[in-house]
MARNUMI-141125 format. One record per residue (C-alpha): x negated, z negated, y; residue in three letters. Coordinates in nm, 4 decimals. Each point is the difference from the previous one (the first is absolute). Layout:
DODO|X|Z|Y|ALA
...
END
This chain:
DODO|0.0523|-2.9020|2.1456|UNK
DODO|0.2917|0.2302|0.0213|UNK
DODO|0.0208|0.2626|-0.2944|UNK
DODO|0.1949|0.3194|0.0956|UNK
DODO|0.1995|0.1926|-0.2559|UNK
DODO|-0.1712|0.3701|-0.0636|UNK
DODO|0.2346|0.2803|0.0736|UNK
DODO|0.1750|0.1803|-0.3417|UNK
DODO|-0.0701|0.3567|0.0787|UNK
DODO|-0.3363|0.1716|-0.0879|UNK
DODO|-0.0581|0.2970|0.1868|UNK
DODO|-0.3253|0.2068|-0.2690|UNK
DODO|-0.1701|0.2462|0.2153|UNK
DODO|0.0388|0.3635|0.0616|UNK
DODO|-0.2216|0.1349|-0.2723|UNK
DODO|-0.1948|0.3491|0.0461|UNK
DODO|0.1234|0.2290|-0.2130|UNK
DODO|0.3536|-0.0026|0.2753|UNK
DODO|0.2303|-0.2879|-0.1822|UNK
DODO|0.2314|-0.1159|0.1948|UNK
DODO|-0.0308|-0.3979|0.1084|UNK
DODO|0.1156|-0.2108|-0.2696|UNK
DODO|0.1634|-0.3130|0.0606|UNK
DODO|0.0704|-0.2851|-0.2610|UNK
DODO|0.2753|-0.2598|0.0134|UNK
DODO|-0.2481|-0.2738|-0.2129|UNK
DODO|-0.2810|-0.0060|-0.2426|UNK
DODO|0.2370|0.0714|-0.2799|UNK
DODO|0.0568|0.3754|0.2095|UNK
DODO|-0.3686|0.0279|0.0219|UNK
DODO|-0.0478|-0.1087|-0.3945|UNK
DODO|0.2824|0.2837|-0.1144|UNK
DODO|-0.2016|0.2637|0.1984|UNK
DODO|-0.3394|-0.1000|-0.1314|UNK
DODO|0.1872|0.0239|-0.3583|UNK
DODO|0.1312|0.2800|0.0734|UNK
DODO|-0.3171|0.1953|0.0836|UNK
DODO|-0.1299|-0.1422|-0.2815|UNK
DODO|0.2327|0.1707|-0.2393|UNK
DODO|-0.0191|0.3143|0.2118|UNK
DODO|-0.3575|-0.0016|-0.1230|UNK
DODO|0.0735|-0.0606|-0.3218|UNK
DODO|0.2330|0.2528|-0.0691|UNK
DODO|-0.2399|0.2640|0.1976|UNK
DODO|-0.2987|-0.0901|-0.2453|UNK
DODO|0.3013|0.0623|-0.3336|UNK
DODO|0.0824|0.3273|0.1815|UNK
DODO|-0.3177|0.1155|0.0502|UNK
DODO|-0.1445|-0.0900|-0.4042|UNK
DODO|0.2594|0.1139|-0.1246|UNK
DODO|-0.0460|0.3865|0.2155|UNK
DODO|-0.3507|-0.0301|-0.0730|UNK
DODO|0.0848|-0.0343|-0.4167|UNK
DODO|0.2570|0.2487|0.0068|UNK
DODO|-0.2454|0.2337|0.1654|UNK
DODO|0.1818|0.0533|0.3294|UNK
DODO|-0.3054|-0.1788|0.1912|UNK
DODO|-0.2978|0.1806|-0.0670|UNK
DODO|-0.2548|-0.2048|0.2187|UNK
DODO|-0.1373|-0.3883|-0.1024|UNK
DODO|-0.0090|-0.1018|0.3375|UNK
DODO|0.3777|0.0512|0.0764|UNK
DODO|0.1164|-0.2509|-0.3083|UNK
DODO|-0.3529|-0.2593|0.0992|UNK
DODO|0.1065|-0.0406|0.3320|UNK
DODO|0.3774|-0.0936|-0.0662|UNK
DODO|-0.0870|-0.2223|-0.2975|UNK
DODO|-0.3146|-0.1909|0.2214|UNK
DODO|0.2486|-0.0586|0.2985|UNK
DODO|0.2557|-0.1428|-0.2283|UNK
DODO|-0.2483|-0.2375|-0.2069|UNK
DODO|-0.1335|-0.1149|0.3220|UNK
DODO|0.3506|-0.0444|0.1518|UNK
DODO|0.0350|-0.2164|-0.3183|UNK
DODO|-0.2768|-0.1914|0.0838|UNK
DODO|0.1244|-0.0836|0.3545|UNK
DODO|0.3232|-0.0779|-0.1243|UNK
DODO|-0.1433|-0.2612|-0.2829|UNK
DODO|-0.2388|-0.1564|0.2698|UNK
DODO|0.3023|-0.0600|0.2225|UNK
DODO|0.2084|-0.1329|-0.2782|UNK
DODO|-0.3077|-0.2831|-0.0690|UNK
DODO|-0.0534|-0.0675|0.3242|UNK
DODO|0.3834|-0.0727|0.0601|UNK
DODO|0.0259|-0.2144|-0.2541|UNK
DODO|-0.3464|-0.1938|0.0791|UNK
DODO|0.2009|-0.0840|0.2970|UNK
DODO|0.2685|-0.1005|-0.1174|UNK
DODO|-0.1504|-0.1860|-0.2438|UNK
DODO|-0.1725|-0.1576|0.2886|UNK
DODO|0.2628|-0.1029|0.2165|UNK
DODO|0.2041|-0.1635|-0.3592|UNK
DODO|-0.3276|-0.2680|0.0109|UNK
DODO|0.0357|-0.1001|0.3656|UNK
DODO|0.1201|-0.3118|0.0228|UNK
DODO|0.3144|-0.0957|0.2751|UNK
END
C-alpha cells in the first residue's frame, strides 16, 4: 500500500461577509489564526463591558452579544485544545 505525503498548504474558503482567500503554510498558521480570533473576541467582549459600565452603551443587547460570542469562542477553543491532546495522547500509546 503506497502512502502519499499530503500537500503543506491549506487553502480556508472564501467566507461571505467578502474576506479575501486565506491560505496557511501548516496547522501551526491555521492554530495562530484560530488564536487570534479568539483574542479578538475577547478583547471585543472587555471593550464592550467596560462602555456598557461607563455608560457609553446604553442598550443590554450590544454588551450580551459580544460577551456570548466570546464565551462560546472560548468554548470552541477549549474543545479543540482536549481533543488535540486526546490525540496525541493517543498516538504516544501506539505501539511501533
Amino acid at each position: 500500500m503506497n502512502v502519499l505525503p499530503m500537500p503543506m498548504t491549506l487553502q480556508i474558503p472564501e467566507q461571505s461577509s467578502g474576506s479575501q482567500i486565506q491560505t496557511a503554510k501548516g496547522f501551526d498558521a491555521v492554530l495562530n489564526n484560530a488564536i487570534d480570533k479568539l483574542n479578538q473576541t475577547q478583547i471585543q467582549a472587555d471593550e464592550a463591558m467596560q462602555g456598557f459600565l461607563v455608560g457609553e452603551i446604553q442598550d443590554i443587547h450590544q454588551v450580551t452579544i459580544p460577551l456570548r460570542e466570546a464565551k462560546l469562542t472560548m468554548q470552541l477553543a477549549v474543545e479543540v485544545r482536549n481533543k488535540i491532546v486526546e490525540a496525541y495522547q493517543e498516538i504516544s500509546r501506539m505501539q511501533l
